[in-house]
N, C-alpha and C positions, 0 to 999 in steps of 0.2 A: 619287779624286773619285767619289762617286756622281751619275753621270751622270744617271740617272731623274729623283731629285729637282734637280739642278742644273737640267733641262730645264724640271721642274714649276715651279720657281720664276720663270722665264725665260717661261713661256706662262701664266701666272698670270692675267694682264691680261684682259680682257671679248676680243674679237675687234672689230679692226676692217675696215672695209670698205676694199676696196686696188685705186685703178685700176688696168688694165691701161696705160691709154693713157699713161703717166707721173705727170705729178705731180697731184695729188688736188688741185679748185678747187671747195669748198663756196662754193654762193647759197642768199639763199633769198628766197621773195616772198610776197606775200600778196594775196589775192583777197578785194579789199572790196565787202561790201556795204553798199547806202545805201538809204535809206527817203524818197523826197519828200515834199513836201507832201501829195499826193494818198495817201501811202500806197502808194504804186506800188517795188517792190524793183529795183535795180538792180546792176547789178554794174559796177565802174569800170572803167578802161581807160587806159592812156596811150597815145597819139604821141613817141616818142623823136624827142626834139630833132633835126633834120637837121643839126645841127653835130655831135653826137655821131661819135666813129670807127667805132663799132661799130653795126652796126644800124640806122643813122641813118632815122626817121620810121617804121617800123616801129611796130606795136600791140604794147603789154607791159602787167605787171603791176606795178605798182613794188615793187621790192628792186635787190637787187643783191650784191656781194660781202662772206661773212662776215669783218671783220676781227679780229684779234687783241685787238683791247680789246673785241670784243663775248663777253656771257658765254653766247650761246648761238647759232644758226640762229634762232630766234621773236626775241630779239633784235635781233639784225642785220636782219631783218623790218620789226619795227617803225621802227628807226632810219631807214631807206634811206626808208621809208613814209610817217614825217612829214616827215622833206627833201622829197620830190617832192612832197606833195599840201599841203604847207602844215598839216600837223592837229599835234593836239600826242595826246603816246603816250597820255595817257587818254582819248581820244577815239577809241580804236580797241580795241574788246571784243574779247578771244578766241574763237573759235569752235571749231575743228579744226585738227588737221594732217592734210595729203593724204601720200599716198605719195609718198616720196622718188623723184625721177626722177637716174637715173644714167644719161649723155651717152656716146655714142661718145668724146665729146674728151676724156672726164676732168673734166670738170663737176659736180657731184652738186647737184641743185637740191631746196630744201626748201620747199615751198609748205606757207599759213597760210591758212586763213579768218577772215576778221575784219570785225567790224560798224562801218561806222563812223557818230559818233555825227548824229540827225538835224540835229544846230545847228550841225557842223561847218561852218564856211566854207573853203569850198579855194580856195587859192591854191598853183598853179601855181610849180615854179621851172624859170626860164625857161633855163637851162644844161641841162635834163638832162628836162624834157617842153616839147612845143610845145602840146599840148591833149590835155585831158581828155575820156575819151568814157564816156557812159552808156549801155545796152543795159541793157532790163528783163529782171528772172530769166524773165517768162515767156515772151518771146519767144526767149529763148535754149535755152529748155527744149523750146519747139515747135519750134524750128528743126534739122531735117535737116543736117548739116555733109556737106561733097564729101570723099572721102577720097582716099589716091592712095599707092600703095606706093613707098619709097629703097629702093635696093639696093646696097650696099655692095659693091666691089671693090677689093682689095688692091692697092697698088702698090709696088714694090719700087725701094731702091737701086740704084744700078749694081755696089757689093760685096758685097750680098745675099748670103752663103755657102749658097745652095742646095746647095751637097756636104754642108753639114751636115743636110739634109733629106731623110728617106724619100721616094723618088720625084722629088727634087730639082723642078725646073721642072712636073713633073705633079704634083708634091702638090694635092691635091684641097682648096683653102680654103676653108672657110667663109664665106658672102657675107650677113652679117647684113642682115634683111629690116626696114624700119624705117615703120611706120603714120605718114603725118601727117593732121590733122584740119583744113581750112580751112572758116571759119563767115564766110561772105558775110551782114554786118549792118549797118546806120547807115552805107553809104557805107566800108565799112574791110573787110578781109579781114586775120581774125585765124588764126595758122596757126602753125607752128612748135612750140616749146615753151611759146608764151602758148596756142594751140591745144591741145596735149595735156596740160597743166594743166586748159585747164577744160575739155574735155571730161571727166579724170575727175570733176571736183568735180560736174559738171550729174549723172554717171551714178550718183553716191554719194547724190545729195540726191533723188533721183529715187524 
């Protein structure tokens, strides 16, 4: 066997990205904007439904998880996008993709910007937002966000094989240091990963 090329053939493939944290859970969302009457730009917002398990009444973006029948993350985008706000998918222009945010938990979230259209009427579905909130680009643009450092600390099993570790129980661990951005606006405090989404997109367009 030539091993080399048996290898070359075997690594042949583009590189993919590989959580640490187990199994790899692609989302992805999109950050719409909207244009009123007045002309005035906005950027949307949900309230996750308090019935919801996860996150319940929390401020997001709408998306949510890339399935299998979707043929891409901008996809799955779209899809999750006109479910929650009621639009239909040509009523929502492409603009950008933001940087891919990849989660302590094995998350890898894919954010969109997209226009959406001024005639669109939204409706709400009531399983999965309780309200829609609007916040003008400018006022979010002028708005200062409180910042505040996570600091990660390892915790260990009770079978932890520390004899398999240099230094066992003093191994000196890594305590990943983690930025969040909260933006006190309209009565809501947006924060988390709705938070570190748009804070890049406001610092990109800026």
């Amino acid at each position: 066997m030539d091993v080399v090329e048996h290898c070359r053939r075997r690594l042949s493939r583009a590189p993919q990205v590989v959580s640490q944290w187990g199994t790899r859970v692609d989302t992805a969302v999109v950050v719409p904007l909207w244009r009123d009457a007045a002309g005035v730009w906005h950027v949307l917002f949900e309230r996750r439904a308090r019935t919801l398990r996860r996150q319940p009444g929390e401020i997001s973006f709408p998306g949510g998880h890339v399935e299998p029948t979707d043929a891409s993350p901008r996809a799955a985008a779209w899809r999750e996008t006109c479910e929650e706000l009621g639009v239909r998918p040509e009523q929502l222009e492409y603009i950008g993709a933001l940087d891919i945010l990849a989660t302590w938990g094995g998350m890898f979230v894919h954010p969109f910007a997209a226009r959406v259209a001024d005639d669109a009427v939204l409706h709400v579905n009531p399983a999965e937002v309780d309200e829609l909130i609007r916040i003008s680009l400018d006022q979010l643009l002028t708005h200062t966000p409180r910042t505040a450092e996570m600091v990660f600390t390892p915790q260990f099993p009770a079978d932890f094989p520390f004899e398999l570790v240099p230094g066992g129980r003093s191994y000196r661990w890594r305590r990943p240091t983690v930025t969040q951005w909260f933006y006190e606006l309209a009565g809501v405090v947006i924060w988390g990963l709705t938070g570190r989404i748009l804070h890049d997109f406001l610092e990109r367009i800026r």
